[in-house]
C-alpha positions as CSV (number, residue, x, y, z in Angstrom):
1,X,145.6,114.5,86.1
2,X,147.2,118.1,85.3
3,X,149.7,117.1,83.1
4,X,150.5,114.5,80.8
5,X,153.5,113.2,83.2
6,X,151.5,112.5,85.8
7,X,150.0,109.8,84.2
8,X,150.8,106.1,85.4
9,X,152.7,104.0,82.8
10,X,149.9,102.0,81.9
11,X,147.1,104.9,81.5
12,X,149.9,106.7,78.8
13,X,150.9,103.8,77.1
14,X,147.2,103.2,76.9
15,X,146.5,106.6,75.4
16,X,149.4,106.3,73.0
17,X,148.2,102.6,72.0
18,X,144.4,104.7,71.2
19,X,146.3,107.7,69.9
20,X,144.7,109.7,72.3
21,X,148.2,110.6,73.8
22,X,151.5,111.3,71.4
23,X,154.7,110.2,72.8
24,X,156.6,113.7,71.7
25,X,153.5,115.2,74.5
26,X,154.2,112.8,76.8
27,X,158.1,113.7,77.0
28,X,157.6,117.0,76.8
29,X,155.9,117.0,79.8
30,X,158.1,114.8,81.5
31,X,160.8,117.3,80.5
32,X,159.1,120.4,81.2
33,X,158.6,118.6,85.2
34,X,162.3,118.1,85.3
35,X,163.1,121.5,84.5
36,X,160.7,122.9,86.8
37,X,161.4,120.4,89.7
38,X,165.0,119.1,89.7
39,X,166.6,121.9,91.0
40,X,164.7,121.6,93.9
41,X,165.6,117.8,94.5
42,X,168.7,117.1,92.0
43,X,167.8,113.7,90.4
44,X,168.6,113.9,86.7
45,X,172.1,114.3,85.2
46,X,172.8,113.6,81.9
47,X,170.7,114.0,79.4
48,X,169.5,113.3,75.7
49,X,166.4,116.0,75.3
50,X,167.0,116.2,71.2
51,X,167.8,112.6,70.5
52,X,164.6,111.4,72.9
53,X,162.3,114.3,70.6
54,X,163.6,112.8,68.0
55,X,163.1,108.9,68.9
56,X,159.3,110.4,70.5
57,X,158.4,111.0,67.1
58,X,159.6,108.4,65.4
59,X,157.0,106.5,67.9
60,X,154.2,108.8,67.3
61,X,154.5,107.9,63.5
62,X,154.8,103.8,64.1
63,X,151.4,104.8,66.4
64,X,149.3,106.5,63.3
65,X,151.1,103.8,60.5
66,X,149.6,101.2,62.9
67,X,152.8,99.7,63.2
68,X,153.3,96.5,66.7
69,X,153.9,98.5,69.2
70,X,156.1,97.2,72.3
71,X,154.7,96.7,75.8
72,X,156.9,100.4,76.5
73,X,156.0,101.7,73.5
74,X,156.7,106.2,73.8
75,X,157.1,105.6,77.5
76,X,160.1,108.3,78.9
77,X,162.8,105.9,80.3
78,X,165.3,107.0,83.3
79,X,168.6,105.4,83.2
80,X,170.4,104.7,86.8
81,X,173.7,106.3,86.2
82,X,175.6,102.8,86.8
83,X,174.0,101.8,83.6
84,X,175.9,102.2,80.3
85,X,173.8,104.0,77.5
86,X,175.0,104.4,74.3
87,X,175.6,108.2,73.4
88,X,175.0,109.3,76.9
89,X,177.0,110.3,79.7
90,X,177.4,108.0,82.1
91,X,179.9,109.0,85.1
92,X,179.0,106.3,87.6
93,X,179.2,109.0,89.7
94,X,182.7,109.3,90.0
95,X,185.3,112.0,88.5
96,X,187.0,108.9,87.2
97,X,184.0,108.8,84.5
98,X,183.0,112.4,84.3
99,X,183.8,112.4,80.9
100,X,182.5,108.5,79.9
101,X,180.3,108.5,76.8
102,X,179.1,104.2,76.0
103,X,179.2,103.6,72.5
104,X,176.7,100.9,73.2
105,X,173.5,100.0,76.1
106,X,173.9,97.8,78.8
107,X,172.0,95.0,77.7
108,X,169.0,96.0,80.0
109,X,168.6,98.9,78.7
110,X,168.5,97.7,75.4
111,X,165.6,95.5,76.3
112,X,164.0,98.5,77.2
113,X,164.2,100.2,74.3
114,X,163.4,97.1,72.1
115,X,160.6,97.3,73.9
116,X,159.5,100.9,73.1
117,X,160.8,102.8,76.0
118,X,162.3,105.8,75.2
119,X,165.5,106.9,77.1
120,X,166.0,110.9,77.6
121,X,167.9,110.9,80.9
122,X,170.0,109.5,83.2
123,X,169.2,109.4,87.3
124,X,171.8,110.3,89.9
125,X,173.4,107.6,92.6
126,X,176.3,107.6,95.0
127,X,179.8,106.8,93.9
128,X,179.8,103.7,92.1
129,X,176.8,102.6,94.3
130,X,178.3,102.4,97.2
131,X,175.7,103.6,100.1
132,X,172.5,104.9,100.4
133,X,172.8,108.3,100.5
134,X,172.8,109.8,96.6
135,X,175.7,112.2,96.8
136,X,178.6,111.7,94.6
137,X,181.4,114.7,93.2
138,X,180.3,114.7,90.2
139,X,176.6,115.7,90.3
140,X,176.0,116.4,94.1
141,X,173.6,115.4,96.7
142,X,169.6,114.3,95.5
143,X,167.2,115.2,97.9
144,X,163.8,113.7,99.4
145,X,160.8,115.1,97.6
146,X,159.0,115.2,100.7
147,X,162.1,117.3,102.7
148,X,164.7,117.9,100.1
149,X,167.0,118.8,102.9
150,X,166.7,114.8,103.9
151,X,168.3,111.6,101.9
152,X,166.2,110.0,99.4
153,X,168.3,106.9,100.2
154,X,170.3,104.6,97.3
155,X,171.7,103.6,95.5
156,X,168.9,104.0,92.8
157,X,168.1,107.6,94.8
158,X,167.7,109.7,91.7
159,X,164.9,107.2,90.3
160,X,163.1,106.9,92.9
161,X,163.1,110.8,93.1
162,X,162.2,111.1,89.4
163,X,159.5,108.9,89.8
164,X,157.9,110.3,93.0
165,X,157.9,114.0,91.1
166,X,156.4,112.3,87.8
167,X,159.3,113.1,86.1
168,X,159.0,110.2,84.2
169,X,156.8,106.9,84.6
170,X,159.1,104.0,84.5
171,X,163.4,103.8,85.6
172,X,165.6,101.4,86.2
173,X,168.0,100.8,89.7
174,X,170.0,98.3,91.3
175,X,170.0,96.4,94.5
176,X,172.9,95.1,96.1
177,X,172.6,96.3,100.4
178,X,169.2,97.3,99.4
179,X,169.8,100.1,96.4
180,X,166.3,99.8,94.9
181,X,164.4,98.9,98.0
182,X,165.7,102.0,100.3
183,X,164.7,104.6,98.1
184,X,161.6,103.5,97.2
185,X,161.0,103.3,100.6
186,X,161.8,106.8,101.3
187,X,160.5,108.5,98.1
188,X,157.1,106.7,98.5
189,X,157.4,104.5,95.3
190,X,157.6,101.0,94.2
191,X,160.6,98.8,93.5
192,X,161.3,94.8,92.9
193,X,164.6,92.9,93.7
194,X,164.2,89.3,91.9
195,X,165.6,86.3,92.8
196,X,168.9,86.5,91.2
197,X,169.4,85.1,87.9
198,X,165.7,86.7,86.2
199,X,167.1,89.6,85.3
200,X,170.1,88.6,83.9
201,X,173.4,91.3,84.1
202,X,176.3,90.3,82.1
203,X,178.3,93.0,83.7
204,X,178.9,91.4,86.8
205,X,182.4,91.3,87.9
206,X,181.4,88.0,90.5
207,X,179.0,85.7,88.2
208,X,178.0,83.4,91.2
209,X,176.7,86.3,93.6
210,X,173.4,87.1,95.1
211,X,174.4,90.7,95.9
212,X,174.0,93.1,92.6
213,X,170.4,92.4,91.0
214,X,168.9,94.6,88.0
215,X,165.6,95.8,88.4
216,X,161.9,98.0,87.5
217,X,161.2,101.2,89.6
218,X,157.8,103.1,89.5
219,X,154.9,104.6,91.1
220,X,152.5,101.7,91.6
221,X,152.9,97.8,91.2
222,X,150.8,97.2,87.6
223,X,153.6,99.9,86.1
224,X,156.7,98.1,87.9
225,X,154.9,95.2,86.3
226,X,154.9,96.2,82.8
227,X,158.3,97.8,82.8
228,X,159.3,93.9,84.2
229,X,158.1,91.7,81.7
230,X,160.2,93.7,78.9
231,X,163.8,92.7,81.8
232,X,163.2,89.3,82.4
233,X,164.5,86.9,80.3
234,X,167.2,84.1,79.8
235,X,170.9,85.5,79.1
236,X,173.6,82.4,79.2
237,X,176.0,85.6,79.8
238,X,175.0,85.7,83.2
239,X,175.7,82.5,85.1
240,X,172.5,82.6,87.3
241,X,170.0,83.2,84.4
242,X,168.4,80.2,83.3
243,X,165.5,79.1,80.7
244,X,161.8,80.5,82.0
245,X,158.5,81.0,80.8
246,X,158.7,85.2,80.6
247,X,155.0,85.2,80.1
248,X,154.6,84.1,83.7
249,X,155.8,87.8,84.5
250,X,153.2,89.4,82.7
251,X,149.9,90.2,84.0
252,X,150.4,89.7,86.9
253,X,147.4,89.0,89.5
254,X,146.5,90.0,93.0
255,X,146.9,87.0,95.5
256,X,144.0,86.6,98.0
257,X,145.0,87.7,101.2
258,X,142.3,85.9,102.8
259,X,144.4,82.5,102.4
260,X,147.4,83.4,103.3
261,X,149.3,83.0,106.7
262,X,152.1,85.6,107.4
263,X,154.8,86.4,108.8
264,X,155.4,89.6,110.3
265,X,159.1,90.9,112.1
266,X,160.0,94.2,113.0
267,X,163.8,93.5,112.7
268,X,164.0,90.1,111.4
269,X,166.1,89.2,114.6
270,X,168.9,91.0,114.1
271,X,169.2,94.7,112.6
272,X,168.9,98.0,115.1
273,X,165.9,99.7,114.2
274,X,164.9,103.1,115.7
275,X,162.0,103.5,118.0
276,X,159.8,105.5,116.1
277,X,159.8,102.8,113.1
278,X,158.6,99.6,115.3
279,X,155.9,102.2,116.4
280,X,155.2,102.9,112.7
281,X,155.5,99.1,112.1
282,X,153.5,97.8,114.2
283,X,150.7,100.3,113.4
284,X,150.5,99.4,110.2
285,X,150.3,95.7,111.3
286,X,147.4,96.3,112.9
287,X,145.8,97.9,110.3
288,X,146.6,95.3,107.7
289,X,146.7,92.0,110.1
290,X,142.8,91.3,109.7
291,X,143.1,91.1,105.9
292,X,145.0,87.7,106.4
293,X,144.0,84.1,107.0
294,X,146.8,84.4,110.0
295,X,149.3,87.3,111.1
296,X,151.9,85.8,113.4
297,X,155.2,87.8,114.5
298,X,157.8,85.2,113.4
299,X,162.0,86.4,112.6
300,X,163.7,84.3,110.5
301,X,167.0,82.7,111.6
302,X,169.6,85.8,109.9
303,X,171.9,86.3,113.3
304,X,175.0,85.8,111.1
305,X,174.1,88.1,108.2
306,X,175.8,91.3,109.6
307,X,179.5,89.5,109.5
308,X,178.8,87.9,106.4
309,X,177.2,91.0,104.6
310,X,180.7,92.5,105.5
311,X,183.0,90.3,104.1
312,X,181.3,89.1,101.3
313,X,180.6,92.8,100.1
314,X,184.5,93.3,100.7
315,X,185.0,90.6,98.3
316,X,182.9,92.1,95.3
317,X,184.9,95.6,96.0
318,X,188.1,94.0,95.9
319,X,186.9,92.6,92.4
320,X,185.4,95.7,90.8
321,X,187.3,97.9,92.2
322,X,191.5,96.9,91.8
323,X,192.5,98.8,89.1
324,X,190.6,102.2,90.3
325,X,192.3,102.1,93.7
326,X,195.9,100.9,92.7
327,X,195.8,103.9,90.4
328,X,193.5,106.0,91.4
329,X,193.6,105.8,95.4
330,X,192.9,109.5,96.0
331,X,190.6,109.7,93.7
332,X,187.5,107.2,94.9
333,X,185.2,108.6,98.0
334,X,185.3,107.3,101.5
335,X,182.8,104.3,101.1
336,X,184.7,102.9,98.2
337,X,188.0,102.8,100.0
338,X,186.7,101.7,103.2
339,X,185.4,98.4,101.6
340,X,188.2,97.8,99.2
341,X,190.9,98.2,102.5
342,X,188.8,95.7,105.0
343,X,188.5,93.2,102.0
344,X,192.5,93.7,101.8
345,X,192.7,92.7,105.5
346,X,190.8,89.8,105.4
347,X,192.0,86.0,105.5
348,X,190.8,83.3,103.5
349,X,189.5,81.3,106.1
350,X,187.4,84.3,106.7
351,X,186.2,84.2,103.1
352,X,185.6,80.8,103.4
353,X,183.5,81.0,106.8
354,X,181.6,83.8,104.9
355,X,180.8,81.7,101.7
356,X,180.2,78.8,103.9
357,X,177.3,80.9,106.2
358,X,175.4,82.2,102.9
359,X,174.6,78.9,101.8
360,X,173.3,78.1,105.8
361,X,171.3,81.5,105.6
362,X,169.6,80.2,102.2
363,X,168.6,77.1,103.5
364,X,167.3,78.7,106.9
365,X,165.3,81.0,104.6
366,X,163.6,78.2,102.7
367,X,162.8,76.3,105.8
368,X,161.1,79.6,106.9
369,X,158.9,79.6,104.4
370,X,157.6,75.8,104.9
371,X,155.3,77.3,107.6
372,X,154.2,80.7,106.0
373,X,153.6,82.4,102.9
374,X,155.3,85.7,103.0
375,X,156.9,87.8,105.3
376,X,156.6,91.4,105.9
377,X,159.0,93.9,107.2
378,X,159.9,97.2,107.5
379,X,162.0,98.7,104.9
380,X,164.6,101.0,106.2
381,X,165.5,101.4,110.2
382,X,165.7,105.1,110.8
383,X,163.7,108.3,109.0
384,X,165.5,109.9,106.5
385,X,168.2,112.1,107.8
386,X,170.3,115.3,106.1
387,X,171.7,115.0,103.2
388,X,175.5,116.2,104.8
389,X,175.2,113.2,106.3
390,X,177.2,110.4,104.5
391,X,175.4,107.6,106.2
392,X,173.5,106.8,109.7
393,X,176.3,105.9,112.7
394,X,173.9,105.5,115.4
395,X,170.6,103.9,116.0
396,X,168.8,104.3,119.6
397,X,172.2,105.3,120.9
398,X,173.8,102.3,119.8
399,X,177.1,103.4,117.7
400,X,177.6,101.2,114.2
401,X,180.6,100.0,113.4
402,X,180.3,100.5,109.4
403,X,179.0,102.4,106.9
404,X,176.3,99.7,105.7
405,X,175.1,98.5,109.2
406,X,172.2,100.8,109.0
407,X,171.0,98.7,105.7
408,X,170.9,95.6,107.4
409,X,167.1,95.3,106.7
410,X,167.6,95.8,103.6
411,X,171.1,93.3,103.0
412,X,169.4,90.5,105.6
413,X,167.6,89.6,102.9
414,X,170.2,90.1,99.7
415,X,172.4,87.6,101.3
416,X,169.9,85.0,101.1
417,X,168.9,86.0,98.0
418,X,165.2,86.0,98.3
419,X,162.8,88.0,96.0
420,X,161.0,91.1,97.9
421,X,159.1,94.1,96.4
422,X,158.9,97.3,98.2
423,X,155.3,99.3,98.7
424,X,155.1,102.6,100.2
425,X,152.4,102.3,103.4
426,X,151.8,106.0,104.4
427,X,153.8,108.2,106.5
428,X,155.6,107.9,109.1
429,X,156.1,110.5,111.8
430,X,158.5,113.1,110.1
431,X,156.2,113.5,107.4
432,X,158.1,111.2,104.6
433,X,157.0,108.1,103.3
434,X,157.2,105.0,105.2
435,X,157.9,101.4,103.2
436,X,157.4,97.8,103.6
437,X,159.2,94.5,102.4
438,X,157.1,92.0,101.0
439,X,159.7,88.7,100.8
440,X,159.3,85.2,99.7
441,X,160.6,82.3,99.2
442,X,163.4,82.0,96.2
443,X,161.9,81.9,92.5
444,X,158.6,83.2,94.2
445,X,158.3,86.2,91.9
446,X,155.2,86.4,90.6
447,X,153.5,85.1,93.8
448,X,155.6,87.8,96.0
449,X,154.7,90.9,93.5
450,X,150.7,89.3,93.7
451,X,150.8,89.8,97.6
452,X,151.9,93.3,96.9
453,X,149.3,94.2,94.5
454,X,146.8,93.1,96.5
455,X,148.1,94.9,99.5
456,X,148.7,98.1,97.5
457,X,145.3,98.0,96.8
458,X,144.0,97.6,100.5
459,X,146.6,100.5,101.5
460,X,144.8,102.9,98.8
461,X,141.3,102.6,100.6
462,X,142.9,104.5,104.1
463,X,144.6,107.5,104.7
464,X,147.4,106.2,106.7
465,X,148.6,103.8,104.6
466,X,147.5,104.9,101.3
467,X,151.1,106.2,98.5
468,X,152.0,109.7,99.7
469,X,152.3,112.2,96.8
470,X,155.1,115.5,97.3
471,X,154.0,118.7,96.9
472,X,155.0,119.5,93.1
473,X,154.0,123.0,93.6
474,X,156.5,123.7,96.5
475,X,159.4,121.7,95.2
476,X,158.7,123.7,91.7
477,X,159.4,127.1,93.7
């Protein structure tokens, strides 16, 4: 360790359980790496330095009182910039909201800071979240730590950045295409997507959806882990969340690899995928294969996802998005109007066919997972490419039709709604991180995040596969 920020969640929220580590140190570090780092890479916006000092304190006085101390307790907190938070900007990335100032949390981030977490900050993220390339009008374009010139993907881009650079040790995203997985893929970090429902999100616009799921980000899987347990929870708000035994998300253990029979597909049937990643992919494989009971390549039955992803997505836009675009046309970017006019053109017998094929794709997901226990894939289809780039058109010479089609990886498996957690596995060969999908089947949490530990742990033992760290130094010049 060199500073104070580059400590894991658990090790500082260890140190300020022992006061051996004071929360206002921790932050300050935290801020004093933002200052030095993000205008290299561009992944905070707004801010709260003086109020976080201030709550920092207060937390360094329950420490020495010997007041119960949450499971977050001092622990700096990013904020997604989709997320409301009370007192603090929160634009959504759009110059509809430049000015937008919550007078009260989204309820996950009040569980947050119930459970100790301190928020200073808020992370950047395209346009309402729509794509994964974080570059809006309000704050700009993030860039990769490890080529800032590159995406860092998205929609939870600026967290995964943050988190990479140790700007902070726990944040939150958002998956819908694939917004937490994505970026933790190409930042080198750690991100879960939960079954729908366990992370309850009583802002969603379409109650009955598998698409928009709340979730942890961090560095390593014991942190996600912590910064979990505070999230899940029943809500009745939300019409997926249901009654659950939270302390089955704590503590999480490694699963024994050894037992286990997997499943391993370089495009799970269906999405383009660049060259260069199956070479990655199936590198990897062979490193990690042996550690399994049985490795068997194995694509699960997703042919219809692309169509599906398309309108269903077009659906939720048409939803969230009427009142923006009948009065503010001009104003939303490219992405956002593109969706919001295809779900105008659609019929309802398309709808219908669409709502019809999710439920098929469940249920050939569930059958999937009668013969194996997990399935492995790769994250994202292509490197990361410049950040002028709005979004990848072209795989292997093979033009997309849309601006989503490269996430297809990524949305294969939202549609179903399956859990999967993310893990960074080395490199890839421009020199940024490369990132596999762990997936199960539904409800499968703890058992899917187990897999992950354990492999995290195997990764760490070689070079090639162990987390990549940025170059602090160069990205503070």
């Amino acid at each position: 360790m060199t500073e104070p920020c580059d400590l894991t969640a658990t090790e500082a929220r260890h140190l300020i359980g022992d006061k051996r580590l004071s929360p206002v140190e921790l932050l300050d570090s935290c801020i004093a790496r933002i200052e030095a780092v993000n205008p290299t890479v561009n992944a905070i916006c707004g801010t709260c330095f003086d109020r976080a000092r201030d709550e920092a304190k207060e937390a360094e006085a329950a420490v020495m009182r010997g007041d119960a101390l949450g499971a977050l307790h001092g622990l700096p907190l990013g904020v997604k910039d989709l997320l409301d938070t009370e007192g603090l900007l929160t634009t959504h990335g759009s110059p509809l909201f430049k000015d937008n100032v919550p007078d009260a949390d989204h309820s996950l981030v009040a569980e947050l800071r119930k459970a100790g977490a301190i928020v200073f900050c808020k992370t950047n993220t395209p346009e309402f979240g729509a794509g994964a390339n974080t570059n809006n009008p309000v704050w700009g374009a993030t860039g990769n730590p490890f080529d800032p010139k590159r995406i860092c993907g998205g929609s939870s881009g600026g967290s995964a950045v943050a988190l990479a650079t140790n700007m902070m040790p726990i944040a939150t995203g958002s998956d819908s295409g694939g917004s937490l997985r994505i970026p933790a893929a190409f930042c080198g970090v750690v991100a879960h997507r939960s079954t729908p429902g366990i992370v309850p999100n009583e802002k969603h616009g379409f109650g009955y959806t598998t698409f928009s799921v709340l979730g942890p980000m961090a560095r390593n899987i014991d942190d996600m882990t912590l910064m979990y347990s505070s999230i899940v929870r029943h809500d009745p708000i939300d019409p997926l969340s249901a009654p659950m035994n939270t302390a089955d998300y704590t503590n999480i253990e490694e699963v024994d690899l050894s037992t286990l029979k997997v499943a391993v597909s370089e495009d799970l049937g269906f999405a383009p995928v660049d060259n260069s990643i199956r070479a990655t992919f199936r590198e990897r494989v062979n490193i990690f294969k042996p550690a399994f009971k049985e490795c068997i390549e194995r694509d699960p039955d997703l042919g219809t996802v692309d169509r599906t992803n398309w309108i269903l997505r077009s659906q939720i836009f048409l939803a969230n998005h009427r009142n923006n675009y009948q009065n503010n046309r001009d104003s939303l970017g490219p992405n956002v109007r593109s969706n919001y006019e295809a779900g105008l053109e659609m019929k309802a017998d398309e709808v219908a066919w669409a709502q019809q094929e999710q439920t098929n794709l469940y249920r050939h997901m569930e059958t999937f997972f009668d013969d194996v226990d997990i399935l492995i894939a790769p994250t994202v289809p292509v490197p990361p490419f410049p950040v002028e780039q709005r979004y990848c058109d072209e795989i292997n010479g093979q033009k997309l039709d849309n601006y989503v089609i490269w996430l297809s990886l990524t949305y294969g498996l939202t549609i179903p709604g399956n859990p999967v957690t993310a893990i960074p596995c080395g490199l890839e060969p421009t020199g940024t991180p490369f990132g596999l999908q762990i997936c199960g089947r539904h409800y499968d949490d703890r058992f899917v995040i187990g897999v992950a530990k354990a492999l995290e742990r195997l990764f760490e033992t070689d070079s090639r596969t162990a987390r990549p760290i940025p170059d602090i130094k160069g990205l503070s010049r």
